[in-house]
N, C-alpha and C positions, 0 to 999 in steps of 0.2 A: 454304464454304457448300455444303450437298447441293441437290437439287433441291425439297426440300419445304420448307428455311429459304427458299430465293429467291423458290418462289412465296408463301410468308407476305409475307416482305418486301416483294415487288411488291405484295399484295393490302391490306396495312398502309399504304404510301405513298398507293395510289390510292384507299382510304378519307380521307385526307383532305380529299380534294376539290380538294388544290392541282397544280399543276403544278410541276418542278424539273427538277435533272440533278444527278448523282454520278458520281462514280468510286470503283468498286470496289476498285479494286488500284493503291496508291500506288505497286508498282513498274510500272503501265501506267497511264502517265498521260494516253496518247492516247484511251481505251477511256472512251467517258462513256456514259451512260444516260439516258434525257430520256424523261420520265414524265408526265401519260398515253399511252399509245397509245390506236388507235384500235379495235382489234380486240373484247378480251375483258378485263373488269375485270380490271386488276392487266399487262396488254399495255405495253410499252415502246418506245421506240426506240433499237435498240444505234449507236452511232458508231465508227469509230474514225480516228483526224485528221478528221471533222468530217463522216465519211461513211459510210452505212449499209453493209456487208458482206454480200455475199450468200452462201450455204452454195456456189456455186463456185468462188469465189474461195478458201471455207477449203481444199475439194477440191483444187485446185493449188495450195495451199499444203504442203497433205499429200504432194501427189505427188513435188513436186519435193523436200521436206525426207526421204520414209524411204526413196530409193530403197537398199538395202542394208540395211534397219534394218528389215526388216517385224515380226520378234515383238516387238523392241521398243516399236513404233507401235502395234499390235495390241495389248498389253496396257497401254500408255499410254490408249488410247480407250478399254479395258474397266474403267479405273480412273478415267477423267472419269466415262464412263456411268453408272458406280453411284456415284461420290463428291463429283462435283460439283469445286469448290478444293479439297474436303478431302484432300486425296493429299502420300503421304509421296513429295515430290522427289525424294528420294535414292536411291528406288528404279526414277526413270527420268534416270538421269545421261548417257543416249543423245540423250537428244532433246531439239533443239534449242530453245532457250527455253523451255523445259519449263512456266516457271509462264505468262508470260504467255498461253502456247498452250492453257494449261487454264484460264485466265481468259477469251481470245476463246471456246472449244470452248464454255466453262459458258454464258457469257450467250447470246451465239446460239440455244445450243440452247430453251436457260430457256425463251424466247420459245413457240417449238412445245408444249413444255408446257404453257404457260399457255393457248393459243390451242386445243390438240389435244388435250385431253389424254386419257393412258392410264385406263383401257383401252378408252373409247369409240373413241378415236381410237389414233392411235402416239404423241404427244410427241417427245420429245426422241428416241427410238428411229431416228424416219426420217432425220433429219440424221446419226445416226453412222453408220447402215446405207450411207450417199454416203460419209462422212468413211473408213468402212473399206474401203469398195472403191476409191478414193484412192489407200489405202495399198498395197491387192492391187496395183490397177494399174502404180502403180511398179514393184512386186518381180514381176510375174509377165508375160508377155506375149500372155495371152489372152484379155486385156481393155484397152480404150483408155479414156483419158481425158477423149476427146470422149462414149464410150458414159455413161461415168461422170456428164457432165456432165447429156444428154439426160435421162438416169435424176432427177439432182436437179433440173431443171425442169419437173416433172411435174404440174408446178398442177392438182387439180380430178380426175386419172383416181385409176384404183384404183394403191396401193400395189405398186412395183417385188417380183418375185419375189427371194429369193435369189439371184446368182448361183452357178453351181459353180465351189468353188474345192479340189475334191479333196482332197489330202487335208494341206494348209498349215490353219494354227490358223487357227478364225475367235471373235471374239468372240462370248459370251452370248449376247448383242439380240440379234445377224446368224440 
């Protein structure tokens, strides 16, 4: 699912008027969805074991899983960002739990889209922009992971600048 079937999707559910929960991905079976939220028609709540995930928790999740792997992770996130699930696996057979990583990465982000969306807002953009500096942070050491974090707790100011990261790849968005 890209980001423009998921917000259909969400906008199609919350037109019913009902409430429910789904899971997306029979092989994440802990990952449920529970609909409506409260924010912005088509707004969800992601779970996973029974509890919301915040964008630093994926942060350390990223950091600890690409340390040594950064283009690999780096073009992993540049192939969620633009594809949503729809991503050929086999071409990231580096990274660990690849699908369900692109199923938490999809729905999380989903969410900011719905709620932000581009190009009034950032979208799903601001969450990979923490998720890739993550990755940086791992691979590179002149950036910390608490900065990283600060950076994703940014409720309410303006939008975190680039960092510089010379001259390592960075993703599109970044």
């Amino acid at each position: 699912m890209n980001y423009n079937q998921g917000i259909q999707h969400m906008q199609t559910l919350a037109s019913s008027g009902k409430s429910g929960c789904f899971t997306p991905d029979v092989n994440f079976p802990l990952l449920k969805i529970h609909y409506p939220g409260y924010k912005k028609f088509g707004d969800y709540r992601m779970e996973v074991d029974g509890r919301a995930i915040p964008h630093t928790e994926i942060c350390e999740l990223l950091y600890n899983n690409s340390k040594g792997h950064y283009s690999e992770y780096v073009k992993f996130l540049e192939d969620v960002y633009k594809n949503g699930t729809n991503i050929d696996l086999s071409k990231h057979l580096r990274i660990k739990s690849a699908n369900n990583l692109a199923t938490l990465l999809f729905w999380v982000s989903l969410q900011d889209e719905i709620n932000y969306p581009q190009p009034q807002f950032q979208g799903h953009r601001m969450p990979f922009c923490r998720y890739f500096e993550a990755v940086y942070a791992a691979n590179y050491k002149d950036l910390s992971i608490n900065i990283v974090y600060l950076r994703c707790n940014n409720h309410g100011k303006t939008a975190p600048e680039p960092i510089d990261t010379g001259d390592n790849i960075c993703p599109s968005y970044y």
